[in-house]
C-alpha positions as CSV (number, residue, x, y, z in Angstrom):
1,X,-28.4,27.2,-76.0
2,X,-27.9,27.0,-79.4
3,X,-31.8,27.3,-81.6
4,X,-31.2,24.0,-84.2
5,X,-33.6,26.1,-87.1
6,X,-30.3,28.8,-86.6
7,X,-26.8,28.4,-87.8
8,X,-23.9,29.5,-86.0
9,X,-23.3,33.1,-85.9
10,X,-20.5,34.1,-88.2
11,X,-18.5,35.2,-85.2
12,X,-18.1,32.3,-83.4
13,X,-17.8,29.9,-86.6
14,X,-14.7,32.3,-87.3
15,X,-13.5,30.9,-83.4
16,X,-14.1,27.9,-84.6
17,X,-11.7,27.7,-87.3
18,X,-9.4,30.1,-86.3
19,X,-5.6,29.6,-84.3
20,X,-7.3,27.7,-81.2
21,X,-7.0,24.4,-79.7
22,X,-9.1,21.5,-79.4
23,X,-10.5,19.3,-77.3
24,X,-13.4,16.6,-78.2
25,X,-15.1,14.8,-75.4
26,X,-17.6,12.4,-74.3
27,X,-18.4,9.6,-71.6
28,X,-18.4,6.2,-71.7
29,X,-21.0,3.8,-70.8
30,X,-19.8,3.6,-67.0
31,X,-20.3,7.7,-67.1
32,X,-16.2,8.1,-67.4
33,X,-15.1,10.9,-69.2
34,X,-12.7,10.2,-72.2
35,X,-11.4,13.1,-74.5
36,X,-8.8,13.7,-77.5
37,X,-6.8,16.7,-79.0
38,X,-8.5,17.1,-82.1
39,X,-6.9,18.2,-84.8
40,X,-9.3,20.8,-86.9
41,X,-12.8,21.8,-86.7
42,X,-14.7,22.5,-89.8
43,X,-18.3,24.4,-89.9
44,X,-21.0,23.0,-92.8
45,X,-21.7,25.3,-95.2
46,X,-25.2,26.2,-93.3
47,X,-23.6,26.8,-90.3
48,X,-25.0,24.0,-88.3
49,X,-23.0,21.0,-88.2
50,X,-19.5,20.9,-87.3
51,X,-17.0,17.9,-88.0
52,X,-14.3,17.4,-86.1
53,X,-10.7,15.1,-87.1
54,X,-8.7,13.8,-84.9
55,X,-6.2,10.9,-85.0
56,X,-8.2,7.7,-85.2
57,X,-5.4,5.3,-82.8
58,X,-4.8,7.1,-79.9
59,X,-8.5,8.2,-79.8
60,X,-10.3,4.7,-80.1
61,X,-11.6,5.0,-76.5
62,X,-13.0,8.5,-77.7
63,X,-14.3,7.4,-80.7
64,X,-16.1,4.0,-79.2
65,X,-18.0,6.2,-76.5
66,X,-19.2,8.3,-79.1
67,X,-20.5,5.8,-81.4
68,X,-21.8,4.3,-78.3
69,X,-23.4,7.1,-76.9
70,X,-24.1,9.5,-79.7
71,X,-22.6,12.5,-77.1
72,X,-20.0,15.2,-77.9
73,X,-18.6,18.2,-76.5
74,X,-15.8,20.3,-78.2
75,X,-13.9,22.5,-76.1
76,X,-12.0,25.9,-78.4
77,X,-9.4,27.4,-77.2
78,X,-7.1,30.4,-78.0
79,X,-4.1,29.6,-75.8
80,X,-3.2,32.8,-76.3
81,X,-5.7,34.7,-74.6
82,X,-7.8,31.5,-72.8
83,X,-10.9,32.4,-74.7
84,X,-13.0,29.4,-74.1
85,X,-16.4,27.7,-75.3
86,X,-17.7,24.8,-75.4
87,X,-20.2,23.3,-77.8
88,X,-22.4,20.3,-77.2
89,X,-24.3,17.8,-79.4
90,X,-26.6,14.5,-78.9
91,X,-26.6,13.6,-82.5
92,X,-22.2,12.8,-82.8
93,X,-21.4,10.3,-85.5
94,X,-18.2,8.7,-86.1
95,X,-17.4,9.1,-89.9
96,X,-14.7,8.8,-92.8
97,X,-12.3,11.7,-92.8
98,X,-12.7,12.7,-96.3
99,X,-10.4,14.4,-98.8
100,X,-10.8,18.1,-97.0
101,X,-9.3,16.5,-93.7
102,X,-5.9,16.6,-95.1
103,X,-5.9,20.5,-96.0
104,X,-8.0,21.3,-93.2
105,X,-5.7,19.8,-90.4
106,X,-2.5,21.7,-92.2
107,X,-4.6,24.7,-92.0
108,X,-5.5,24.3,-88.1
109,X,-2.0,23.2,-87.3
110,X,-0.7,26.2,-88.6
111,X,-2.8,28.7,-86.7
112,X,-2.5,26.9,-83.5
113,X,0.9,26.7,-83.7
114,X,0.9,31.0,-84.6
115,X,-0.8,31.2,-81.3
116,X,1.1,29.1,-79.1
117,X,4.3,30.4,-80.1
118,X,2.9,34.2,-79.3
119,X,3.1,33.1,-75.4
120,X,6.9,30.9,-76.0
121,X,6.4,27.2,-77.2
122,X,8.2,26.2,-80.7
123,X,6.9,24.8,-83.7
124,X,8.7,22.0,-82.6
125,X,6.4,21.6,-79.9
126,X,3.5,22.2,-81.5
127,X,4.9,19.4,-84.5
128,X,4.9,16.8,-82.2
129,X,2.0,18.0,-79.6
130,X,0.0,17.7,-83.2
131,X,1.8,14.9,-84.4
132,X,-0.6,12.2,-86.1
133,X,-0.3,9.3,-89.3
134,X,-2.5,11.1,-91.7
135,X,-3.7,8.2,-92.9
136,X,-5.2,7.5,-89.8
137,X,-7.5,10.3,-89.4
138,X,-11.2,9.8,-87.9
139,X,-13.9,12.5,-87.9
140,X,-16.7,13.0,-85.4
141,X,-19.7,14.9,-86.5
142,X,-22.7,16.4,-85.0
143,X,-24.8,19.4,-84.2
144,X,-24.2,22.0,-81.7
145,X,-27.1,22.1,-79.5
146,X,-25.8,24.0,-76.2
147,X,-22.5,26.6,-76.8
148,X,-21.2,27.8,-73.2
149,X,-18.6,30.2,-72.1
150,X,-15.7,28.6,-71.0
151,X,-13.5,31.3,-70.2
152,X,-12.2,31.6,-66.7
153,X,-14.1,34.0,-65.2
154,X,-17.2,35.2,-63.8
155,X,-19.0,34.0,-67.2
156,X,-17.4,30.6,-67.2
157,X,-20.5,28.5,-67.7
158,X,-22.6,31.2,-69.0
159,X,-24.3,30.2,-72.5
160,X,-23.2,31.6,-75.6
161,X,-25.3,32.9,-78.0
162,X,-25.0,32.3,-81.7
């Protein structure tokens, strides 16, 4: 679990926003699971908030259960090397991607698509795996309350310090 009066430890805020990929999730009000490829992840200057963008049309269903519910879960991986965790929060927003969403999606869509291409896929790939209308950005925001391990493995599950 992750202590709220902590931030993130600078290890894993460097995961964060390093070459990985990105998954945001959350259920609807049936209990169905929706998620998105998110495009970047930034960490608040204390450590303890992270916002999340991801493109605002083909993530409507995402981003109504988590206005709805107030739920999120952010899945970082290195493709690379499968390096997994998973953070959690109860306290998600939906909010205007502001000027930094620009720079900071270049940025992740850089480094993710460094990593993919160490195990064979092209930038062409990546381009249109990533592939969004910038002006169409959404963020999600919220607190990591629970980090886990989600590397396959033995410790898959397993919290995470922070």
């Amino acid at each position: 679990m992750v202590d709220q009066t902590r931030s993130l430890s600078p290890a894993l805020i460097a995961f964060l926003q390093g070459d990985v990929s990105l998954t945001l999730a959350c259920r609807d009000a049936a209990g169905w699971p929706t998620l998105g490829r998110a495009l970047a992840c930034e960490v608040s200057s204390d450590g303890g908030r992270l916002t999340v963008y991801l493109a605002r049309t083909p993530n409507a269903a995402l981003l109504a259960a988590v206005m709805e519910s107030g739920l999120a879960a952010l899945v970082v991986t290195k493709p690379s090397t499968h390096h997994s965790v998973q953070l959690k929060g109860r306290d998600a927003a939906v909010v205007l991607a502001g000027e930094g969403a620009g720079p900071a999606v270049a940025h992740h869509v850089a480094g993710f698509t460094r990593d993919v291409g160490l195990i064979g896929f092209s930038a062409a790939f990546s381009r249109t795996l990533m592939a969004h209308d910038p002006r169409d950005l959404a963020a999600v925001t919220f607190t990591p309350e629970a980090a886990f391990d989600q590397t396959p493995g033995p410790r898959a599950g397993d919290p995470v310090q922070p």
